[in-house]
C-alpha positions, 0 to 999 in steps of 0.5 A: 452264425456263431463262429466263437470257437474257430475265432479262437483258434485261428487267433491261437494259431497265428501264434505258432503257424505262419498266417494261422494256416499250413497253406495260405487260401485256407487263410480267407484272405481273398474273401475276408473274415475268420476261416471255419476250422472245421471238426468232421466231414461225412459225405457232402458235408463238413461240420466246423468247430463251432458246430455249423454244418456245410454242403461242401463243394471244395472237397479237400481241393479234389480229392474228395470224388466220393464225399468225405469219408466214404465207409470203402476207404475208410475200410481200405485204411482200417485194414492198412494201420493193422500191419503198420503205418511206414517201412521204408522199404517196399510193399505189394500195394505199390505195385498193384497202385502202379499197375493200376494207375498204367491201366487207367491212364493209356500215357502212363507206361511207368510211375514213380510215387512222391509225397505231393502234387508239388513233388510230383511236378518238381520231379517230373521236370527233372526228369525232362530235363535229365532225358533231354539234356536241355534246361529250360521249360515253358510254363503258361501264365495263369497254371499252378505247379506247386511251390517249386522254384521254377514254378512260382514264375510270372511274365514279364513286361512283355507277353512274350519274355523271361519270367520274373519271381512272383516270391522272394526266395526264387533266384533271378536264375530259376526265373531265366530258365523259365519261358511263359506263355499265354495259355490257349495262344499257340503263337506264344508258344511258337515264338517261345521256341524260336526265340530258344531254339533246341535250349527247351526240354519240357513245356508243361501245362494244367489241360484243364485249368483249375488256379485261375478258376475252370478254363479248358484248353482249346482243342486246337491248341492243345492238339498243336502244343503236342504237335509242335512238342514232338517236332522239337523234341520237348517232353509234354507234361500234363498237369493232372493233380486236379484233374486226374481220375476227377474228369474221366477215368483216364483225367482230362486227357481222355476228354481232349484226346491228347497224350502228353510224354509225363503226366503229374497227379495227386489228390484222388491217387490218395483217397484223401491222403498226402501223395503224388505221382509222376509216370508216362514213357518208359524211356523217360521213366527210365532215367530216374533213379535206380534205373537211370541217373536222374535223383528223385527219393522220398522217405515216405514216397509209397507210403501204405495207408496213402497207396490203401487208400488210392487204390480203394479209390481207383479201384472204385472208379475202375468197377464203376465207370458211370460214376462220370455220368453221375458227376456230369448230371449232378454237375450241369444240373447244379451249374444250370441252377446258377446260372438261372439265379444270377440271370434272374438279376439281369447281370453279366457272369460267366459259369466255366465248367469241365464235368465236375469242377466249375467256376463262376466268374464274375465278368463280361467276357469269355474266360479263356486265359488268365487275361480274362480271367482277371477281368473277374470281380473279386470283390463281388465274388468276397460277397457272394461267397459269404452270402453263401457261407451263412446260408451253410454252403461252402465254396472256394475262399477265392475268386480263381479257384474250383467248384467240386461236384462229388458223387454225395451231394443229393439231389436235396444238396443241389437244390438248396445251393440253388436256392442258396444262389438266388437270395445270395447273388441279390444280396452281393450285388446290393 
């Protein structure tokens, strides 16, 4: 495969980018090699600078439900520059986003628009906070929030204990108010609280996990976090910028029949573009600026070509709910294929999948947590993926990360990732 040209720019870039990238996985420092600096996309594939196309199964980490480029949003676009790119004041599209966001998603009785998932979590932890009037929050080892200070934490010597940094940059403070948990493991969190009694506001979570590869939560975890949340009175968020409107038309909430208090969401809310959002209760809502005292702003915060493009999106999903079914049939079939290649070798593996995000774990074992997450081979997986990559499919650049299943990919698409699979799972583990 001649990949000349995205070597040179990837060599360019590193000249003036932190690391050649603007986030650091597209650096395929998990795998190893040069990144594809890609040129276009168009429905499930992706053309790179060198000219060698792609099935795609990243899709802009999420976003991309319908496949790259798809004609209804990039009408909803066209339509939006004509009348202007930004204003800084408000616009119709906000409230029809909004409105429509409360009637997908039950929980979310109000929204607040921001620029990113990051934003979105950061703010919406704020606003726990500024309702409650408690400072500390539990996040679960293993969940990805963004690069928020308080985010960007990780356990301790103990299973049960302060977070230390896992960046430099984030204080020893923004570390002690942030209490870790092991994910689907509710006596974690049971001892979490006891051991801060009425000190929590917020305990957020990702309900379906997609940073430390596709893990669920437990039913019964999950239905007790909520329990024990109300009890104590601490604000549930549900992470849903991965999930939301990917899994279900109300995220993965509808799946596991829970309502958290907030919910955070991003990449489909845009059709692709830069956006977030947080929402949920009224009465937590309503603490936020103008309305009440929690600060959040953001110039660009509604921004009409992202509102243009979420809302064609949404509105898509809205008019066409079978589009699920589509998802879940493209998904299990696809997943059924590799899960036939790899037992073709006689190996152990372990394929996690939530309707349309997967993952292939590399392991013995279940993956339920981040414990066993861990267990997987990355560099058993380094090798498949570029096995893969030569054979023109292209999948997550690190081992803990998502597959994405769009409405795009064919039925051709599917087949030949499959067949991809069978001479690639031969070839890694050679």
């Amino acid at each position: 495969m001649n990949t000349k040209k995205s070597e040179q720019l990837f060599d360019e870039a590193k000249k003036y980018i932190p690391g050649g990238v603007n986030s650091p996985v597209r650096a395929f420092k998990s795998v190893g090699g040069t990144p594809h600096f890609i040129s276009s996309g168009i429905g499930s594939k992706m053309i790179d600078a060198d000219g060698n196309e792609f099935i795609d199964y990243i899709g802009s980490w999420g976003p991309h439900i319908f496949g790259h480029n798809p004609e209804f949003i990039k009408n909803a676009l066209m339509a939006a520059i004509e009348n202007g790119t930004s204003f800084g004041a408000p616009t119709e599209i906000e409230i029809k986003m909004a409105k429509l966001i409360t009637e997908l998603v039950p929980s979310v009785e109000m929204v607040r628009m921001v620029n990113s998932g990051t934003e979105a979590t950061m703010s919406a932890i704020r606003a726990a906070r500024g309702c409650t009037g408690k400072e500390k929050i539990i996040k679960f080892e293993g969940c990805y929030h963004g690069h928020g200070d308080f985010f960007l934490i990780k356990a301790g010597s103990g299973a049960l204990t302060f977070g230390v940094p896992t960046s430099p940059g984030v204080t020893k403070g923004n570390a002690a108010d942030t209490l870790v948990a092991d994910f689907n493991n509710i006596d974690s969190v049971k001892n979490l609280i006891s051991q801060n009694k009425n000190e929590i506001a917020a305990v957020i979570i990702e309900p379906v996990v997609g940073n430390m590869g596709t893990v669920r939560s437990n039913d019964l975890f999950i239905r007790e976090l909520r329990n024990i949340c109300s009890d104590e009175k601490i604000v549930l968020i549900f992470d849903e910028v991965m999930t939301g409107f990917r899994l279900a038309k109300g995220g993965a909430q509808e799946i596991l029949g829970i309502q958290p208090d907030l919910s955070t969401f991003g990449k489909i809310i845009g059709g692709g573009l830069p956006v977030g959002a947080y929402g949920g209760k009224k009465e937590i809502m309503e603490m936020v600026s103008p309305s009440g005292p929690v600060y959040q702003a953001g110039t660009l915060s509604g921004n009409p070509l992202a509102m243009n493009a979420g809302y064609a999106s949404l509105s898509y999903i809205k008019e066409n709910p079978g589009i699920y079914k589509i998802l879940e049939d493209k998904s299990s079939y696809l997943a059924a294929g590799i899960n036939d290649a790899i037992k073709s070798c006689g190996k152990k593996f372990q394929i996690n999948r939530v309707g349309s995000m997967m993952t292939l774990f590399f392991t013995e074992e279940p993956v339920n947590d981040f414990n066993s997450a861990i267990k997987s081979d990355a560099k058993l997986y380094a090798k498949y993926f570029h096995e893969m990559l030569n054979r023109g499919i292209y999948l997550p650049p690190a081992q803990f990360e998502a597959f994405f299943v769009s409405t795009a990919h064919s039925k051709e698409d599917l087949d030949k990732t499959i067949a991809a699979n069978f001479e690639s799972i031969k070839k890694a583990y050679n």
